[in-house]
Every structure is written in structure tokens, then in C-alpha cells.
C-alpha positions in Angstrom: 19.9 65.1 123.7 20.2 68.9 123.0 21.4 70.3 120.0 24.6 71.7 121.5 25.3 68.2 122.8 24.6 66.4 119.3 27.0 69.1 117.9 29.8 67.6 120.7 29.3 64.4 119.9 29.1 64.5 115.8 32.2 66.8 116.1 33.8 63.8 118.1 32.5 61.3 115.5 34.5 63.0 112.9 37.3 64.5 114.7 40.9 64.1 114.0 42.0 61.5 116.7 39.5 58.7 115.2 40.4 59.7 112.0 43.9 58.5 112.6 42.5 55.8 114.7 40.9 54.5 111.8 44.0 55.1 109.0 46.0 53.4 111.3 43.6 50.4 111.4 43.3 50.0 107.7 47.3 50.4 107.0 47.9 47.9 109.4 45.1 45.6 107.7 46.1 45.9 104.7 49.8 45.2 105.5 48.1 41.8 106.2 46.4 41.4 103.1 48.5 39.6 100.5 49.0 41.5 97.6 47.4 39.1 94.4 49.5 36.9 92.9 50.2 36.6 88.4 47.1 34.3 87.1 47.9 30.9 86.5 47.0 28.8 83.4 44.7 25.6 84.1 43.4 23.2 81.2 40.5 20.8 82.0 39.5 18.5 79.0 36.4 17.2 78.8 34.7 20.2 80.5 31.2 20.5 79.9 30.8 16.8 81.5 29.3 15.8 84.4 32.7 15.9 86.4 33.6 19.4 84.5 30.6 21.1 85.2 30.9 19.9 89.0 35.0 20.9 88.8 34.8 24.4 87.2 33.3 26.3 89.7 35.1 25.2 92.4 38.5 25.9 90.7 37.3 29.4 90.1 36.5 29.5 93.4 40.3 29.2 94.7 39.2 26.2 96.4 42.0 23.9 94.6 45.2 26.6 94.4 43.9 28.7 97.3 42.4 32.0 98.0 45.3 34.0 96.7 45.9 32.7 93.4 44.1 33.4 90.0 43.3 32.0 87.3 42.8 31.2 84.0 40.6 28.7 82.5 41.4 26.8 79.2 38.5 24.4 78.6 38.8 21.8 76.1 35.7 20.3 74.5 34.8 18.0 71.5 33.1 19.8 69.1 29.5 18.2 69.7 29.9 19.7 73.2 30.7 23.4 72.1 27.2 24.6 73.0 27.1 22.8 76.7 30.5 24.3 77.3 29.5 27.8 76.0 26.7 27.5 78.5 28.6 26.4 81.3 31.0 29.8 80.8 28.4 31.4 80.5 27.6 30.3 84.1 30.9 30.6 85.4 31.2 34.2 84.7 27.3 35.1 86.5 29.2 33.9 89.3 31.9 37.1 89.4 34.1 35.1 90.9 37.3 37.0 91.7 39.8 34.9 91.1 38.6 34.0 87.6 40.5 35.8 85.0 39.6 34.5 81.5 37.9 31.6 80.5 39.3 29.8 77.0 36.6 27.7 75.3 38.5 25.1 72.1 38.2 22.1 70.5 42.1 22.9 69.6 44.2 20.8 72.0 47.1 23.4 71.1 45.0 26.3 72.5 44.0 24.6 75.2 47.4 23.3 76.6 49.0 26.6 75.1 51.3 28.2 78.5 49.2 25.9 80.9 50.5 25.7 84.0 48.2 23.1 85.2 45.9 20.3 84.1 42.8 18.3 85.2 42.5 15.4 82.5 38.8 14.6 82.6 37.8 13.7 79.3 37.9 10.3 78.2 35.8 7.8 76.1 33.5 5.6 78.4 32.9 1.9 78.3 30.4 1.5 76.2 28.2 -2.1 75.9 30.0 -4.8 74.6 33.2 -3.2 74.7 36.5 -5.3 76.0 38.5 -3.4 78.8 41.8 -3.7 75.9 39.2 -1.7 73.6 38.7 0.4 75.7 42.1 0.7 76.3 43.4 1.5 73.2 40.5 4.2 72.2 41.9 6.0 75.5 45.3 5.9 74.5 44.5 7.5 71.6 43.3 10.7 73.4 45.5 10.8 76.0 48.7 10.9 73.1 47.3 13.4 71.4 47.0 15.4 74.7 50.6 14.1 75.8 51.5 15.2 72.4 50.2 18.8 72.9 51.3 19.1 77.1 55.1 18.7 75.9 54.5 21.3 72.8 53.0 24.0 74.0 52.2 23.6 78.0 54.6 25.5 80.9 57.6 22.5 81.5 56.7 22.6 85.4 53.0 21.7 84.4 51.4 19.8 87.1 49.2 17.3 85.3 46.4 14.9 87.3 44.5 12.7 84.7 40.9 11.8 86.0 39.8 10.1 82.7 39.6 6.2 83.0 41.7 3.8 82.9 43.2 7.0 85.2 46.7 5.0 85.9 47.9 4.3 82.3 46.2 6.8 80.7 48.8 9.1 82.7 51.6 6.5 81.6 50.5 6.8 77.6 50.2 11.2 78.4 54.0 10.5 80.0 55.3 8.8 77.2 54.1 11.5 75.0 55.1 14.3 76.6 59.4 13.8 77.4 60.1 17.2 77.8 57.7 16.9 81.1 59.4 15.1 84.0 57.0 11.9 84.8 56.7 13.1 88.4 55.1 15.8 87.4 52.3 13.7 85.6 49.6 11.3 88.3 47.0 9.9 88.1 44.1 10.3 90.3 43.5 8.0 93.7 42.0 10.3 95.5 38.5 9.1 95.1 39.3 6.0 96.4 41.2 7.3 99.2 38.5 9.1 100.6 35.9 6.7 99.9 37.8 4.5 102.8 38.7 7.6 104.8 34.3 7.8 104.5 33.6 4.1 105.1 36.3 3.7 108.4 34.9 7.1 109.6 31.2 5.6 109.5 32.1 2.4 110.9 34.2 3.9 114.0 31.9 6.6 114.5 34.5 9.5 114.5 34.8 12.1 111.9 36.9 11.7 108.8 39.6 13.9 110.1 40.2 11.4 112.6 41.2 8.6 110.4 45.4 9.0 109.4 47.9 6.8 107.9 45.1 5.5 105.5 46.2 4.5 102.0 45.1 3.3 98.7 47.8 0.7 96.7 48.3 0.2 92.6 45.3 1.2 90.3 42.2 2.7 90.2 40.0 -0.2 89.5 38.7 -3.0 91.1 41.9 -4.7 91.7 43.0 -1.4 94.2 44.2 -2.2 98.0 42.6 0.0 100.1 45.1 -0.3 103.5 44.5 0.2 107.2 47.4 -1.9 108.0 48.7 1.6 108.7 45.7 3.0 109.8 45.2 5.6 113.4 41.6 6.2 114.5 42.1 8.9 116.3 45.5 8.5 117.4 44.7 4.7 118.4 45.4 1.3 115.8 42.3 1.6 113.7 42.0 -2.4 114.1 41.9 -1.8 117.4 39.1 1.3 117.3 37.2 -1.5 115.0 37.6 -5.0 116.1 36.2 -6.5 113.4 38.5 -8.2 111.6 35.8 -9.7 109.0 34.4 -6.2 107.9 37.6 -5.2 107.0 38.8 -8.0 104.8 35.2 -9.1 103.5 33.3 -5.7 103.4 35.6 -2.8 103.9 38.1 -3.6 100.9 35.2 -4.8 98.7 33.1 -1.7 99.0 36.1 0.7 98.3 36.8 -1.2 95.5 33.0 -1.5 93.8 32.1 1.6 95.0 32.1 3.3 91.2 30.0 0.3 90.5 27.5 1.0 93.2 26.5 4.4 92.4 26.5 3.9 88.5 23.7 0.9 89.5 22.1 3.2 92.2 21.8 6.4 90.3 22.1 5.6 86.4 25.5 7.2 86.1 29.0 6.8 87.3 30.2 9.4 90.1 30.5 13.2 88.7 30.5 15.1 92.1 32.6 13.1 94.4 35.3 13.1 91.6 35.3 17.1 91.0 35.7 17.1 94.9 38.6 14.3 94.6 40.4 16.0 91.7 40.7 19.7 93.6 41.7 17.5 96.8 44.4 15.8 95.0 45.7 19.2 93.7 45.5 21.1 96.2 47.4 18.6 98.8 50.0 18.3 95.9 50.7 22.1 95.8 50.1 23.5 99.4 51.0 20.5 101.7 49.8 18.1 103.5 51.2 18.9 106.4 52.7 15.2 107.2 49.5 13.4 106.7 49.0 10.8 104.2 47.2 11.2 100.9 47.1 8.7 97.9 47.9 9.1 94.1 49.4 7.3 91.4 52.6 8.7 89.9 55.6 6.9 87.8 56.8 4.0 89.7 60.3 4.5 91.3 60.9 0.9 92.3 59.3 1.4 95.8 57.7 -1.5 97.5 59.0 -3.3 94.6 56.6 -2.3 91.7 58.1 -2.5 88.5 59.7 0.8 87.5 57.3 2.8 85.0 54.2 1.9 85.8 52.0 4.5 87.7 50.8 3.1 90.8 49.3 4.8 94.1 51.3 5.2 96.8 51.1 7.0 100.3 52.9 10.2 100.1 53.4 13.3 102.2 53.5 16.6 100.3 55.3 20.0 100.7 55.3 23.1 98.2 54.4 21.1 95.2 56.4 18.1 95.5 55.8 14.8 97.6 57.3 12.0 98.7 56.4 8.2 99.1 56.0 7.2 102.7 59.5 5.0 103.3 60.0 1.8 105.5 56.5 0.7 105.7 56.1 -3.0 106.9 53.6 -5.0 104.8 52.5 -8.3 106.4 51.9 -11.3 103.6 48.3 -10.0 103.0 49.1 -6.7 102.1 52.0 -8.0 99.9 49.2 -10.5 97.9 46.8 -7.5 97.4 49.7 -4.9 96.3 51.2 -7.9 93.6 47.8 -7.9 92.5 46.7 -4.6 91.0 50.7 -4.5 90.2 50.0 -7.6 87.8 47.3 -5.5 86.4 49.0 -2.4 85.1 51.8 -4.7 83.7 48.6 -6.1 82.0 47.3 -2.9 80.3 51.3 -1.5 79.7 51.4 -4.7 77.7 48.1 -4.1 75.7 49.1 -0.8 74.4 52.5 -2.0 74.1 52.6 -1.1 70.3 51.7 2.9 71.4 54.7 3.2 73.6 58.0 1.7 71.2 
């Protein structure tokens, strides 16, 4: 190419009419680009656990409020765990993220609830050997009115709360109690782990994708006693008894390994699941604020009465979700089998509401 040519073209390059060309293209991009939103406040006790750790980053990430919304992080730790935690911020910032705000590291349950606008109740004591479930009980309850205590002092009053910590269900019932200036509602307790361990298991045994399954739901607590339902259930778009035919899997193996699955990976790898419930827990969030979009999820929140559970009790339901609230799926027709396995893990949390019934007079 000749110099007087290469002169044409570079004055071309830089000329006016692609100038505009390209102002125009980045006004009209950036018309598209939300502008950021205010940070928002989210406490997660117990955070340089296993489930913390595997939590954190993924909350900083915007993958549980979504891509648009900071946020601040208020991490509650015991005091033997101030060194792990200062550790784990210290990772969280190397990671730039930019949607990460501030980080708050305490042992204060005031500091660490102080304007939050959300919460991820992780921490709680584990079984240890020899312990009674009723022991175990009441240790919990413990922590969880202290935090209940602090969410109702000093946390925002539209605090979405999800407890994670074990027993899940009436630890959120004991945080409730504690905490009247919150609505009940607005405090759950976490079934999502067991919701998408069946949404896993049906997927694998119909040999479809987990997106395919629907209408899948998990009934009363998060223990062994749960009902994991396909009653419901749309493979897709087809009866998932149907898709399966195999009646005997689902009532002998299917409900069983939903059930013991906790139990199965604490005896496969020496410790009980850390990963899978970080991934639950931002799940469960995020369907709560941003939608579901019609499709089913399961949680356990204050018993209204529905399906005829005992008022005040939290038990998992199915519920659709839209802008942060959600409602129980209506009308759904339980055949005698469903109705044994729902009165069971009812009978349950009256069970454990009566053991600590001393904590809530």
C-alpha cells in the first residue's frame, strides 16, 4: 500500500463519521446498562465454616441477589474462629470482586445484625457423640435466641432471614419467637438441600437433565422424617411416574435416599455436606427474591394452617415466588400415602416445639 493510500485510510480510521458512529454505539450501550443499585447488608453466622467458606464467595459474586446488587458483608464468628475468618476475608478481597463493598468481621452479634438487610444462619453447634437429639436441641436454641434477640434489635424490619444451622426448622421457629418485631414470613428455614437432592436423584433415574423435572416438592422438616413428593411430579412435561415406572424405587429407594442423604456423605467423606448446602442456601435466596417464575421450590416457613399442619410450626411447603414474597402452592390433592408421610414429620416438629417448650412461654 503506498504511503498516500495509508494516509486515506488512517484519515478514514479516525475521521469524524466513525467517531459519531462509535459515540452513538456507547450512549446507546450504556442506556442499557443499569445504573448500580445502594449496597445491601448480609449477615452470615458461622462464617469461617465449612458451609461459610463455600457461601461467601459466591454471595460476593452476585450469584444469590444478582448481578446488579452490592453488598455488604457482616460475618459473625466465635471468637476461637477469629483467625480462620480473618483469613477467609482476606481471600474474599484478592478476589476484587465488584460487587463486594465492605466486609464486617465480629464476634458481636449486635454488629453483626446491625442494619442487615439479609441473613444466612449457618452457625450452629453439631451433634456431638453421645448427645440426645433434645440436647442438642436445646444448645441450639440457645444460639439461635440470642441471634433472634439481636435480628429484632438492631437488623432492617424487612430482613429476609434463611437459617441453615441444624435442627434448620425450629431453630427458625426459636429465631421467630425472638425476634416479634420481624414478621414470621419473613424468617425460613432451609429445604432446599433436600429439594434438589430429589430434583438430582429423579433427573439421574429418568435420564433427563434436572431442569426437566417440575412440580417436585419436599414436605415438613429437614431430617429424616422429610417427604420428598413426586405425586406432583412432570418429567419433562409428562407424569414423572409415568417417565419412571418403577413404582418400588420410588417408595423403597427414592424417598429413603433423599431422606439419608446427609448421612451418606458424612459416612463417605468424614464430614457432613459443606458445598452442596452453600449452593442450596444462595438457591433458596435467590428464588425467594427474584422469582421463580411459576415453578416450584421448597422451604420451610411459619405454618399458616395449609394442608392442615398445626399453625406455628415451620414446615416446607411448595411455593411459587415473585419479588420477594411467595406463596404455598393451593388445592393440591394428596392421596392416603402422601397424607401418612406429611403427618409424620408434622408429629416431629410438634415433638421438638414441645422440648424447648420452656424457651418459648
Amino acid at each position: 500500500m503506498r504511503s498516500s493510500q495509508l494516509k486515506s485510510f488512517a484519515s478514514k480510521l479516525h475521521g469524524s463519521s466513525l467517531l459519531a458512529r462509535n459515540k452513538r454505539f456507547f450512549a446507546s450501550s450504556a442506556d442499557k446498562i443499569q445504573r448500580p443499585k445502594e449496597p445491601v447488608r448480609v449477615t452470615v453466622t458461622g462464617a469461617a465454616g465449612q458451609i461459610g467458606y463455600a457461601l461467601l464467595f459466591r454471595i460476593a459474586s452476585g450469584q444469590m441477589l444478582g448481578p446488579n446488587q452490592p453488598v455488604i458483608l457482616q460475618l459473625l464468628e466465635l471468637p476461637s474462629g477469629a483467625k480462620q475468618l480473618e483469613g477467609v476475608v482476606m481471600e474474599l478481597k484478592d478476589c476484587a470482586f465488584p460487587l463486594l463493598r465492605g466486609v464486617v468481621q465480629t464476634d458481636s452479634v449486635q454488629k453483626a445484625f446491625e442494619g442487615a438487610d439479609y441473613a444466612c444462619l449457618v452457625g450452629a453447634k453439631p451433634r456431638s457423640k453421645g448427645m440426645e437429639r433434645k440436647d442438642l436441641l436445646k444448645e441450639n436454641a440457645k444460639v439461635f435466641a440470642e441471634q433472634g434477640k439481636a435480628i429484632n434489635s438492631y437488623a432492617n424490619r424487612n430482613i429476609r432471614v434463611v437459617v441453615v444451622g441444624n435442627p434448620a426448622n425450629t431453630n427458625a421457629m426459636i429465631t421467630s419467637h425472638y425476634a416479634p418485631k420481624i414478621p414470621p414470613k419473613f424468617i425460613t428455614a432451609m429445604t432446599r438441600l433436600d429439594h434438589n437432592r430429589g430434583l438430582a436423584q429423579l433427573a439421574e433415574k429418568a435420564n433427563c437433565k434436572v431442569t426437566d423435572v417440575e412440580r417436585f416438592a419436599i414436605w415438613g422438616n429437614h431430617s429424616a422424617t422429610q417427604y420428598p413428593d413426586i405425586s406432583h411430579c412432570m418429567i419433562n412435561g409428562k407424569v414423572a411416574k409415568d417417565v419412571i415406572k418403577d413404582e418400588a424405587w420410588i417408595k423403597d429407594t427414592f424417598i429413603k435416599t433423599v431422606q439419608q442423604r446427609g448421612a451418606a456423605i458424612i459416612n463417605a467423606r468424614g464430614a457432613s455436606s459443606a458445598a452442596s448446602a452453600a449452593s442450596s442456601c444462595v438457591d433458596h435466596m435467590h428464588d425467594w427474591m427474584l422469582g421463580t417464575s411459576g415453578k416450584w421450590i421448597s422451604m420451610a416457613v411459619c405454618s399458616d394452617g395449609s394442608y392442615g399442619m398445626d399453625k406455628g410450626i415451620w414446615y416446607s411447603f411448595p411455593f411459587v415466588t415473585r419479588n420477594g414474597d411467595y406463596m404455598i402452592v393451593p388445592n393440591l390433592p394428596c392421596d392416603d400415602f402422601s397424607k401418612e408421610k406429611m403427618d409424620l414429620t408434622r408429629k416431629e416438629l410438634l415433638e421438638e416445639r414441645e422440648a424447648l417448650e420452656s424457651l418459648l412461654k
